[in-house]
C-alpha positions in Angstrom: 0.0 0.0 0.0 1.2 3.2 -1.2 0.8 6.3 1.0 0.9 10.0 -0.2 1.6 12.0 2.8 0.1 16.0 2.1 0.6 18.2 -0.6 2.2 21.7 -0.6 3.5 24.1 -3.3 7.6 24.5 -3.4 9.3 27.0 -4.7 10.5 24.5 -7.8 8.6 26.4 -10.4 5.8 27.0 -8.0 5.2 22.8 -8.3 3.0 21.3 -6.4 5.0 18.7 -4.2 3.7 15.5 -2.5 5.4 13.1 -0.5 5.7 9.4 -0.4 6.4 7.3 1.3 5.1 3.5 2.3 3.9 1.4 5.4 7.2 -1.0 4.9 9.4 1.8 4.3 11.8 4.1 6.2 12.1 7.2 4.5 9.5 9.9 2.9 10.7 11.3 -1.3 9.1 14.7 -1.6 8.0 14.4 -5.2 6.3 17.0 -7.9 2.6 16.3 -8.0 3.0 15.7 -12.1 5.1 13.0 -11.4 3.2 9.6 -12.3 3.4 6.3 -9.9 5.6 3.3 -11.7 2.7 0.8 -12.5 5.1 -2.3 -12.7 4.1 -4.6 -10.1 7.0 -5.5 -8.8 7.8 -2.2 -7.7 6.6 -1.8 -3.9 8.4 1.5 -2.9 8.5 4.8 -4.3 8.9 4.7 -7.5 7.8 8.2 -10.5 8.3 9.1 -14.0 7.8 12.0 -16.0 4.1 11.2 -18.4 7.6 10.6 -21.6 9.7 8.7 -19.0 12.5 10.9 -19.6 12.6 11.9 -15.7 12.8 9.2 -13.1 13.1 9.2 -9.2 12.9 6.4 -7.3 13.6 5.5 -3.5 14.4 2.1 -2.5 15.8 0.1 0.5 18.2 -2.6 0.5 17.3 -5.7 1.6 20.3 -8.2 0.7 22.3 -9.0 3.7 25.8 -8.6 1.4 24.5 -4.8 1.4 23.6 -4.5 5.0 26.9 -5.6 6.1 29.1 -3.2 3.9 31.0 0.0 5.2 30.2 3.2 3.5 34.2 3.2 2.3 32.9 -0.7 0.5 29.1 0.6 -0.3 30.9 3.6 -2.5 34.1 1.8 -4.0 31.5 -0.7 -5.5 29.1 2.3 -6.7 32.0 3.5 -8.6 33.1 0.6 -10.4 29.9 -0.2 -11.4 29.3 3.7 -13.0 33.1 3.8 -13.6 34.1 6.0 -15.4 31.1 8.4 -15.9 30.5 9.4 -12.4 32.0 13.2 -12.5 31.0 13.9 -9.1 31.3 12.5 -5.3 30.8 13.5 -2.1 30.7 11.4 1.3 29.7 11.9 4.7 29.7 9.9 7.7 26.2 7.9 6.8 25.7 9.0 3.2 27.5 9.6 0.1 26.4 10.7 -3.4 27.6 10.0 -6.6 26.8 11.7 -10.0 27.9 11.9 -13.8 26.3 11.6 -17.1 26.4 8.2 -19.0 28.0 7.5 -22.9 24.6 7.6 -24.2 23.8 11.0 -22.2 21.4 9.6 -19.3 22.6 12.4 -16.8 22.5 10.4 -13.2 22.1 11.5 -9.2 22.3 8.9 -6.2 22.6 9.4 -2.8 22.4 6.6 -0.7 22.3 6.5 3.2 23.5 4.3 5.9 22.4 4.0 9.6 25.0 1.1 9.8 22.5 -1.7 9.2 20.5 -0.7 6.4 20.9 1.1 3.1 18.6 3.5 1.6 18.9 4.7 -1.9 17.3 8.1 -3.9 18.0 7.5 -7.5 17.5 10.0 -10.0 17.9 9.7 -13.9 17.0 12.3 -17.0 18.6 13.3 -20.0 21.9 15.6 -19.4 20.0 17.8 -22.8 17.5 18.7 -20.5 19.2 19.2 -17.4 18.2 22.9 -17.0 14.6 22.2 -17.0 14.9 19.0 -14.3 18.1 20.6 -12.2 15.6 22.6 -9.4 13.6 19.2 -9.4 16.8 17.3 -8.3 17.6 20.1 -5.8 14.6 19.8 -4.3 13.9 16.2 -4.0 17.7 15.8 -3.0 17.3 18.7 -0.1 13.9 16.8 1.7 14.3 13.6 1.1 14.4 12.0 4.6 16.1 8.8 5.4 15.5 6.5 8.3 13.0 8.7 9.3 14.8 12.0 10.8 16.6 14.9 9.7 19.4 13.2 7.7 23.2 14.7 7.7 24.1 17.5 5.8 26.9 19.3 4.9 27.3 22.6 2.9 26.9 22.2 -0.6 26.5 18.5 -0.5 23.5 18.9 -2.7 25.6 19.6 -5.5 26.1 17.7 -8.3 29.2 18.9 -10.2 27.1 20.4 -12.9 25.9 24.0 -13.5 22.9 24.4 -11.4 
């Protein structure tokens, strides 16, 4: 079951935001209200696209126990090698880290994940790099209220940038 916790306006293009989040879940993705639900099945978290697909945002936990036993140093060495050598942009903090970069075929990428040292959460954003201007105060915002693990997570100045021109 899907919940959709109030509605406001934000100051991203005077939007209007809702959040998400779910009863099995541990963290609430502040969303634009255009932004339509994935309607695979197999998806159980918090999962929107753009109407053309070209914007995506998606929150997820993991649930592997590989991934719940791995330091943030291991959790981010992994993250690299597997975006290696696109990913133009990291930052890490003592239970998050972000990583960012625009693939070959132009697929402009943002993901933060979070740590409280037994679980992982993970805010993934694609869109293409083209069109970056247009989705940039999106990513800003989603990036700046997501919550993890259910409080105020860690931040840092400037750790909302993504090594692009915002």
């Amino acid at each position: 079951m899907l919940l959709l916790v109030g509605a406001q306006i934000s100051s991203a293009a005077d939007e209007l935001w809702k959040n998400c989040s779910t009863p099995t879940t541990d963290y609430v993705l502040h969303i634009p209200g255009s932004l339509i639900r994935s309607s695979d099945p197999s998806v159980t978290g918090c999962t929107y696209q753009t109407a053309d697909g070209a914007f995506t945002v998606e929150a997820v936990e993991q649930s592997d126990d590989a991934a719940r036993n791995q330091t943030i140093d291991e959790r981010m060495q992994k993250e690299l090698a597997l975006l290696s050598p696109t990913a133009s942009y990291q930052k890490k903090g003592g239970t998050w880290f972000v990583l960012s970069g625009v693939t070959p075929d132009g697929t402009e990428y943002y993901r933060k994940h979070y740590t409280n040292g037994a679980q992982w959460i993970t805010l993934r954003i694609t869109y293409p790099h083209s069109e970056n201007k247009k989705f940039d105060k999106w990513v800003t915002e989603i990036e700046k209220t997501f919550v993890a693990f259910g409080h105020a997570k860690e931040k840092s100045a400037g750790d909302d940038k993504r090594g692009t021109a915002e």
